[in-house]
Structure formats: C-alpha cells, structure tokens
C-alpha positions as CSV (number, residue, x, y, z in Angstrom):
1,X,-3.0,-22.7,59.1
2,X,0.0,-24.0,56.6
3,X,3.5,-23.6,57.6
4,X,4.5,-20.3,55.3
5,X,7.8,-21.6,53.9
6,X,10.3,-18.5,52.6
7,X,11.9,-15.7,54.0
8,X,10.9,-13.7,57.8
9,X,9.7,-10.7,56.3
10,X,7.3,-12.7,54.0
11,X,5.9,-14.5,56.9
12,X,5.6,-11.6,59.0
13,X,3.2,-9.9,56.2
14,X,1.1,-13.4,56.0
15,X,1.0,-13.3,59.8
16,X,-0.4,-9.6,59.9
17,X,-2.8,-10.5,57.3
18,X,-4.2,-13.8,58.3
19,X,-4.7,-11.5,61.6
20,X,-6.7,-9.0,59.9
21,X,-8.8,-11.4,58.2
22,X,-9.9,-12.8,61.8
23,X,-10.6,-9.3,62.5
24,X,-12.7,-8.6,60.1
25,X,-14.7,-12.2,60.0
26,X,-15.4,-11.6,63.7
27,X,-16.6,-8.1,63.0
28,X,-19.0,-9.4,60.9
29,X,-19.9,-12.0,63.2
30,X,-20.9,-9.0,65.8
31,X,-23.1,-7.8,63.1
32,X,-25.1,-10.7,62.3
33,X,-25.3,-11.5,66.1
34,X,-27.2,-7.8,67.0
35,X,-29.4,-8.5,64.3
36,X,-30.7,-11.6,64.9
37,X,-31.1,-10.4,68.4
38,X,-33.0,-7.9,67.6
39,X,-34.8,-9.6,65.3
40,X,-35.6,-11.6,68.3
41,X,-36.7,-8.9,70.5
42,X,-39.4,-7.4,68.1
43,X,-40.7,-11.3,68.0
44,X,-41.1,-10.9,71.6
45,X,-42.5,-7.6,71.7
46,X,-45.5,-8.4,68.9
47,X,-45.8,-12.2,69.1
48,X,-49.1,-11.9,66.7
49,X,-48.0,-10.7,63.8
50,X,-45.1,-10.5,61.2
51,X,-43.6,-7.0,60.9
52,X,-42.2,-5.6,57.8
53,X,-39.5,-3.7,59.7
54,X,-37.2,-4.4,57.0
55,X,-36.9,-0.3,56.1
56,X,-36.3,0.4,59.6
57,X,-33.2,-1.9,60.7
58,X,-29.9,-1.6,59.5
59,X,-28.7,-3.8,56.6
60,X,-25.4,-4.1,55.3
61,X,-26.0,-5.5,51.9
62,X,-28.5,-2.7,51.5
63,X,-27.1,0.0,48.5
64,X,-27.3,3.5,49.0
65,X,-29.8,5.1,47.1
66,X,-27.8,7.5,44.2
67,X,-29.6,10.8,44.8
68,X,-26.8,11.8,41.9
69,X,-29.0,13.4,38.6
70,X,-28.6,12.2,35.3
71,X,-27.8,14.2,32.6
72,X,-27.3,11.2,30.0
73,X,-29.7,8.9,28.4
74,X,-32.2,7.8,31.5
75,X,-32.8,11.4,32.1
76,X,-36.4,10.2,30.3
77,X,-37.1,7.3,32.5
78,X,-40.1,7.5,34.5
79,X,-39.5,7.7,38.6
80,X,-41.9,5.4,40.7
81,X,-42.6,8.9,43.1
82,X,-46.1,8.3,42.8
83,X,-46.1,4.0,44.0
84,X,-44.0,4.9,46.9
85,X,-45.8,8.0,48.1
86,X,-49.0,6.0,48.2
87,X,-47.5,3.1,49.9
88,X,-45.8,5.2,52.5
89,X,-49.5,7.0,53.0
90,X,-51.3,3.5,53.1
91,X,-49.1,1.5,55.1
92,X,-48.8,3.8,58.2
93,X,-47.3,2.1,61.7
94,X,-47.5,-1.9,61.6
95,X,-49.0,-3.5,58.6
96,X,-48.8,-7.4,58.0
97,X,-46.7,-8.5,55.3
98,X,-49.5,-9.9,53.4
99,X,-51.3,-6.5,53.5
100,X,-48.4,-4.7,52.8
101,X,-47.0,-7.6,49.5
102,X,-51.5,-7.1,48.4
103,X,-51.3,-3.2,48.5
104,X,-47.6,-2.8,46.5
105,X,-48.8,-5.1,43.9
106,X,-51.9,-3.3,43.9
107,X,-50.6,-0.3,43.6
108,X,-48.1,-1.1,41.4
109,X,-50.6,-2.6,38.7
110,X,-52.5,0.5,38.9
111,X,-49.5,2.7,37.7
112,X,-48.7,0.0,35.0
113,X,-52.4,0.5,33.7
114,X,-51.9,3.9,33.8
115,X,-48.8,4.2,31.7
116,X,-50.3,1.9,29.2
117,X,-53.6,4.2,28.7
118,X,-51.0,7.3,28.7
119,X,-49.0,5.0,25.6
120,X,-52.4,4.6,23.9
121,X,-53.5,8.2,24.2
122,X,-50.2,9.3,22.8
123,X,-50.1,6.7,20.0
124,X,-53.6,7.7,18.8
125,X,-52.9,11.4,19.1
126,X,-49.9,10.8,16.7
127,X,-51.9,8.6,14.2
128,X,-54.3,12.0,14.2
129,X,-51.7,14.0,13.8
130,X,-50.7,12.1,10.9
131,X,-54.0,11.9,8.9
132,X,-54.4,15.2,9.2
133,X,-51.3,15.9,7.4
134,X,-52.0,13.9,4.7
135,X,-53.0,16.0,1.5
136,X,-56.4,15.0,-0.6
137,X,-56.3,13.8,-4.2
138,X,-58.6,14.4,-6.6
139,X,-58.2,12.0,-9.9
140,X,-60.0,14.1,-12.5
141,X,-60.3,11.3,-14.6
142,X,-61.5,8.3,-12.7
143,X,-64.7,6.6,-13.0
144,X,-64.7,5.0,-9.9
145,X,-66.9,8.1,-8.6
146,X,-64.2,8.7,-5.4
147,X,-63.4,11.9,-6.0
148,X,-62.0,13.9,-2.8
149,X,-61.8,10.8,-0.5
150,X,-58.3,10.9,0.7
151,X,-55.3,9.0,-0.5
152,X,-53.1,6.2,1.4
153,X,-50.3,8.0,3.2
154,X,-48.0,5.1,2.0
155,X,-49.3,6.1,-1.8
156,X,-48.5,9.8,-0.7
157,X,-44.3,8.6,-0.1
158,X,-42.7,11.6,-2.0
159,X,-40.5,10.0,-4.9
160,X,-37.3,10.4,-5.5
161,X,-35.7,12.2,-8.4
162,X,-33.6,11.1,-10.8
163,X,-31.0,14.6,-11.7
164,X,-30.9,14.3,-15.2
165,X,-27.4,15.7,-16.8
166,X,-27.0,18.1,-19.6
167,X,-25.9,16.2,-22.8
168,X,-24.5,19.6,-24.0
169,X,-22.2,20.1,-20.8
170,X,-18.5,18.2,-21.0
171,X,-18.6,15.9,-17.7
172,X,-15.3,13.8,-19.1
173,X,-13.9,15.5,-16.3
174,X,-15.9,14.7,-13.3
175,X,-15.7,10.9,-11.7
176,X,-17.6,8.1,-13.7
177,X,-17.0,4.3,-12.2
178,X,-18.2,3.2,-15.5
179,X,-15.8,5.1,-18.1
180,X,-13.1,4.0,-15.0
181,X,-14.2,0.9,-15.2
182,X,-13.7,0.7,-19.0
183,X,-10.4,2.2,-19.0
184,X,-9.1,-0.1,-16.7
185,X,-10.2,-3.2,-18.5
186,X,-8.9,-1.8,-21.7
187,X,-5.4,-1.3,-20.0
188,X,-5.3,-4.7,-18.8
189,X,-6.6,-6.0,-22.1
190,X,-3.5,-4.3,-23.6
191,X,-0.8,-5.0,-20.9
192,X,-1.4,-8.2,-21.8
193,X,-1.2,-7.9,-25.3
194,X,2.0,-6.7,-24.7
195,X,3.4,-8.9,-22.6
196,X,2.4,-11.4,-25.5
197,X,3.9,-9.9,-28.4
198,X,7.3,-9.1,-26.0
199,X,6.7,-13.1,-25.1
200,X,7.0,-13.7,-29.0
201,X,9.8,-11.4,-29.3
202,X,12.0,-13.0,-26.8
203,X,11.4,-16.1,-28.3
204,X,13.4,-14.9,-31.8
205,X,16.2,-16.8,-32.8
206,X,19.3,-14.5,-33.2
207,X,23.1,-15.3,-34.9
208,X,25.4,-13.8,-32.2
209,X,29.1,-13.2,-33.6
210,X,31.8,-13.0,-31.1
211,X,35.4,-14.1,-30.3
212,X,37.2,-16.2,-27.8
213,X,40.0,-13.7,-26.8
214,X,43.4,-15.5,-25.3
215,X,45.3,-12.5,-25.8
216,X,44.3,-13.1,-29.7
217,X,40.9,-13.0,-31.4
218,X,39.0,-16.5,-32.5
219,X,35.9,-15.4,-33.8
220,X,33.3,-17.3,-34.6
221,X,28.7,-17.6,-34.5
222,X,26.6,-19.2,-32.2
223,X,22.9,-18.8,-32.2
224,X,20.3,-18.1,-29.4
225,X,17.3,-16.4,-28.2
226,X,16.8,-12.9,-27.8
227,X,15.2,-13.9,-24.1
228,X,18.2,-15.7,-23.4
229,X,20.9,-14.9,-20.4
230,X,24.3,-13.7,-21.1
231,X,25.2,-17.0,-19.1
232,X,23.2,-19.1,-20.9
233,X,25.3,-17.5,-23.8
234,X,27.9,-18.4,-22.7
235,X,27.0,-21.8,-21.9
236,X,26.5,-21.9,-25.5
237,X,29.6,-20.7,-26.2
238,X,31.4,-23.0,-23.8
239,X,30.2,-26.2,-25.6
240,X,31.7,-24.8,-29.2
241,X,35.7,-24.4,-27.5
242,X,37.4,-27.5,-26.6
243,X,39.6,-25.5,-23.8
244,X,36.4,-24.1,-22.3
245,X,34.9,-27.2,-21.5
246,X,36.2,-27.4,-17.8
247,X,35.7,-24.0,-17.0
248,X,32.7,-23.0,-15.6
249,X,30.0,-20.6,-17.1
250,X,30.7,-18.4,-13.3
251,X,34.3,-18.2,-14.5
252,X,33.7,-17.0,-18.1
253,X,33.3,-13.2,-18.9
254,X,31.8,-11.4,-21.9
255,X,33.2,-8.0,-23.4
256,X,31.1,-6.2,-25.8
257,X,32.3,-2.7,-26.7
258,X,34.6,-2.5,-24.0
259,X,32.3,-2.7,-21.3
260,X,31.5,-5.9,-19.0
261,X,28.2,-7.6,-19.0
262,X,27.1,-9.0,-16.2
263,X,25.2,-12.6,-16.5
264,X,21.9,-11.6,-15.1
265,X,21.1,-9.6,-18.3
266,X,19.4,-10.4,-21.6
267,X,19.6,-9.8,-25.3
268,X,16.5,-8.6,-24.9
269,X,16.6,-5.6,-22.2
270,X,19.5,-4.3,-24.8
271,X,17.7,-4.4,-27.9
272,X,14.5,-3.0,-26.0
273,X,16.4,0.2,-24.6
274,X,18.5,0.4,-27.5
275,X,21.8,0.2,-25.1
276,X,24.9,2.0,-26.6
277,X,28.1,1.4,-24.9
278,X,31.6,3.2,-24.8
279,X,32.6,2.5,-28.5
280,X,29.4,1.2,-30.1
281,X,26.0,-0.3,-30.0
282,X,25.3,-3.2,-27.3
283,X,21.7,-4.3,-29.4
284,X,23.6,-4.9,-33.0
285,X,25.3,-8.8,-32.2
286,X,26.4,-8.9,-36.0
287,X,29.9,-7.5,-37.3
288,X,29.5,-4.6,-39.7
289,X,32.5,-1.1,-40.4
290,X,31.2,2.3,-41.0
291,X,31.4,2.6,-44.3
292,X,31.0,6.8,-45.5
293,X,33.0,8.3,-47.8
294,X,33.4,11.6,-45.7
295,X,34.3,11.1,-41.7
296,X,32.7,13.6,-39.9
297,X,33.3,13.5,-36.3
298,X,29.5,15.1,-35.7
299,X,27.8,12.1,-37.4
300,X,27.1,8.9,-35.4
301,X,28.9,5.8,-36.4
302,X,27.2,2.7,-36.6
303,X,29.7,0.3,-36.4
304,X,29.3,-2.9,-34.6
305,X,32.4,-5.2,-33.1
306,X,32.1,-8.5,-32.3
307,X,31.8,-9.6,-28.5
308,X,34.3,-10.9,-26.6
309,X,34.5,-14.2,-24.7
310,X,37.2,-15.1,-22.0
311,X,38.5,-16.5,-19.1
312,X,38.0,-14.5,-15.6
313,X,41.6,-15.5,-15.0
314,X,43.0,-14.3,-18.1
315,X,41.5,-10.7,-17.3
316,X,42.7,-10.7,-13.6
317,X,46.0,-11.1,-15.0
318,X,46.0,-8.7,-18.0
319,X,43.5,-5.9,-16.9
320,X,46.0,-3.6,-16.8
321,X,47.4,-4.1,-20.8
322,X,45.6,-2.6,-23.4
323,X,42.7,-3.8,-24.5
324,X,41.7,-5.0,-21.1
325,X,42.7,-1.8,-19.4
326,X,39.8,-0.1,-21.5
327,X,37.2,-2.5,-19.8
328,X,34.9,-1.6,-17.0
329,X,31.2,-3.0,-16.1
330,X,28.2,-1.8,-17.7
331,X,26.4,0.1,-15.2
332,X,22.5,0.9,-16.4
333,X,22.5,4.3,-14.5
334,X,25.8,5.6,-16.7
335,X,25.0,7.4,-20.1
336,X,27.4,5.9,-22.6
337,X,25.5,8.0,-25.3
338,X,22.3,8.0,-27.2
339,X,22.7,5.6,-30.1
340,X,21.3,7.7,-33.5
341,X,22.4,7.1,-37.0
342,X,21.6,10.5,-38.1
343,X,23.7,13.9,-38.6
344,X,23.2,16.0,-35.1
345,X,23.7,19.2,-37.4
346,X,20.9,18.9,-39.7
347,X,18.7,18.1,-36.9
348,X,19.4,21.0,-35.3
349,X,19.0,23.2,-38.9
350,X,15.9,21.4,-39.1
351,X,12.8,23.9,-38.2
C-alpha cells in the first residue's frame, strides 16, 4: 500500500477504508470457497453424470425475479408460464444437462410455432374482416360484363373534399396567406419606392442664407444638399471666412430662429416634419419679411431669418446679453408651434 501523504484525520479514513475493503474481498472469498466445495461434493456423490443443480444452489450474481405488475406498456407481452411449467413437469429429480439443454429447446420451439400459427390465424381473420366490409360496385355502363364482382378496397379509399366557398359571402375578413402575401410584397415594393424618391430628395441642391455673427451680422449664401449635416454645413461655411479657418467644425455653432441645432441633424428631417421654431420656420433657409397690409396677431407669419453661424467661445462668453440670452437647444420632443400660413379664425368659421 502507498504511503498516504496529508493530514491524520485523512489517513485515518483511508486506513478504515482500505480495512473494509479487505473485509469485504475476503467475504467474498468465503463465498466462492463453499461453493466450489460443494460443487465438489455433489461430484462425489454422482460421479456419472452432470447435474443441472444450477436452480437449487445459491448464486450471487443471480437477480431476483420482479414479481412487481406492470401497468405500462409490457402489460401486453406474452409470459413463458406455459415453457416453464412443462419443463418443471418433464425434468423431475436428476436429468442430464443434454436432456435437459434437448427438452428446453424443444419445448421452446414448440411455443414459437405456436405463436406464429396464433399470428397467422389472427392476420387472416382480419384480412376477412376486411373484405367483408368492402361495399360492391355495380358500373351500369361497362361492357366488360363484370357487373357485381367487387371492387379493390384500395379503389374504395373515400376521397377527400374540397369545401367550396360562397362567392356571394365577404371572406376579406377571415385569414388568406395569399391576399397576405400580396399585401406584403406590395408594401415592400413601395417602401422602397420611397426610400428612392426621399434618396432623390436629399440629394437637392439648396442656397442656404445665413450670417457669421461676432457680436455683428455678416451675411452671406452658401449652397449644399438637403441630405447634408448641420456640420458638414458648417464645414462649408468655415472654408468661405478667413477667421474660421483654424477653428474647428466641433467648435462652431449654428442659430436659426433662436434655437440651437445640434450637428447630428439634417436639412432634410426639417423640411420633412416641417419644424417651426421659437420665432419662425426651421425648413425655409432663404431670407423673406411678412409682408400684409393688416397685422393680425391671430394670423401665422411666415417670415424667415437667416441662420446664424459662430464661435462656441463667443457664445460662452455672451449667453447671457441679448440676443444670445434668447438661445436654447432645439429639443424634437418640445412644441414650438404648428407652422400654418393660414388665418386660425376662418378655419374655425369654416363648416
């Protein structure tokens, strides 16, 4: 046995087990010893012939039989009763082992011949059974001369029918993969019709008015895309001023009626939602006065001012002087008002 290496109360337990496993290997040792001895003395005892005592001494690798019953799916199985009650009856006190190995294979090809002529009986009763059930045809019209001789039974399959629909009931209602079908390609087809034409939209050229503000207005045009960025805007923008061209596009802001617009947007989301801000349109880039001969405070203007370019550090330091105190960011979730050049009053005399 290895030396255990490790603490005393480990080697203790391997000591107690390694003891019980002696134990139990010399039990078994006992076991095989008393049967090979008395294997031995039933040799002695009948020295002429070869005993099948194998049911009457103990064996330890032997099963016991499950005298449980079976409710589940071998509740149908057939029981070998019958094989072992006439070997028990035929092999009474000492038998050979040859005689007893001839008369269980014997017997046992007996029952096998027996359960296939019970298969065949049952088979052909069922194939009678059949037949019997199948109805005769008469074919009126043949000329074959085999009227009343009895159809097929594979011709006799009942067919299956076809429920026919009533063209006069509306079914537009009820589930139809095909109208689905066609509804969804037609959506698709026009998504992406869509998304063409609004691909050809955002590639219009557009003349953007605005002014550099320093704390005084320099306006000016520049032209661009409607699909284009308010930074690439301003990039644009940038290139036109001499004192812009060492600032960054990051450090650049741009003001259009009084509200903030952040880089990420485009022309294009303002002149698709129509966009209004706090004192004016944010969709209308060119420079136009509201020109009525009667103000009326009820009526929309539709006057456009020109956008405003600057310098993040000019705003940092004059946000809180007019104009720039006015200024806050345009948030998309904030109602600046509904952009309509129409009078609200006749809309509402309107029936």
């Amino acid at each position: 046995m290895a030396e255990f290496k490790g603490a005393g109360s480990e080697a203790s337990r391997a000591t107690m087990l390694e003891k019980k496993r002696k134990e139990m290997m010399l039990d078994f040792q006992n076991q095989k010893d008393k049967i090979a001895k008395v294997h031995s003395l039933l040799a002695a005892l009948y020295p002429y012939a070869k005993l099948t005592c194998a049911r009457s001494l103990p064996d330890v690798n032997r099963k016991p039989q499950d005298k449980t019953v079976h409710i589940g799916a071998d509740k149908f199985i057939a029981q070998n009763d019958w094989v072992d009650n006439e070997l028990k009856r035929q092999t009474v006190g000492l038998v050979q082992l040859e005689d007893f190995q001839r008369i269980r294979e014997s017997l046992d090809k007996q029952r096998q011949e027996d359960l296939e002529r019970e298969r065949l009986a049952l088979l052909k009763q069922k194939r009678k059974k059949k037949k019997e059930k199948v109805k005769l045809s008469f074919d009126v019209d043949g000329e074959d001369g085999d009227v009343g001789e009895p159809m097929d039974a594979a011709d006799q399959q009942p067919q299956a029918k076809k429920v026919k629909k009533n063209p006069t009931v509306d079914t537009s209602f009820l589930p139809d993969r095909e109208r689905e079908d066609a509804e969804r390609l037609e959506r698709e087809k026009l998504k992406e019709d869509w998304l063409e034409q609004q691909e050809k939209i955002k590639l219009d050229k557009i003349l953007i008015t605005y002014s550099y503000w320093d704390g005084t207005g320099h306006r000016t045009q520049v032209e661009c895309r409607k699909g284009d960025t308010i930074a690439q805007f301003l990039e644009n923008c940038r290139q036109q001023w001499h004192e812009l061209r060492g600032v960054h596009v990051d450090n650049l802001m741009y003001v259009k009626e009084d509200l903030i617009v952040p880089h990420h947007y485009t022309f294009y989301d303002f002149i698709i939602n129509k966009t209004r801000g706090k004192s004016g349109p944010l969709f209308a880039f060119d420079v136009h006065d509201d020109v009525r001969l009667v103000n009326d405070a009820s009526i929309e203007t539709e006057e456009s001012h020109a956008g405003k370019i600057l310098e993040r550090a000019w705003y940092d330091k004059n946000k809180h002087i007019f104009p720039a105190s006015r200024w806050e960011v345009f948030d998309p979730q904030k109602t600046y008002g509904n952009y309509t050049v129409k009078d609200r009053n006749k809309a509402k005399e309107a029936p």
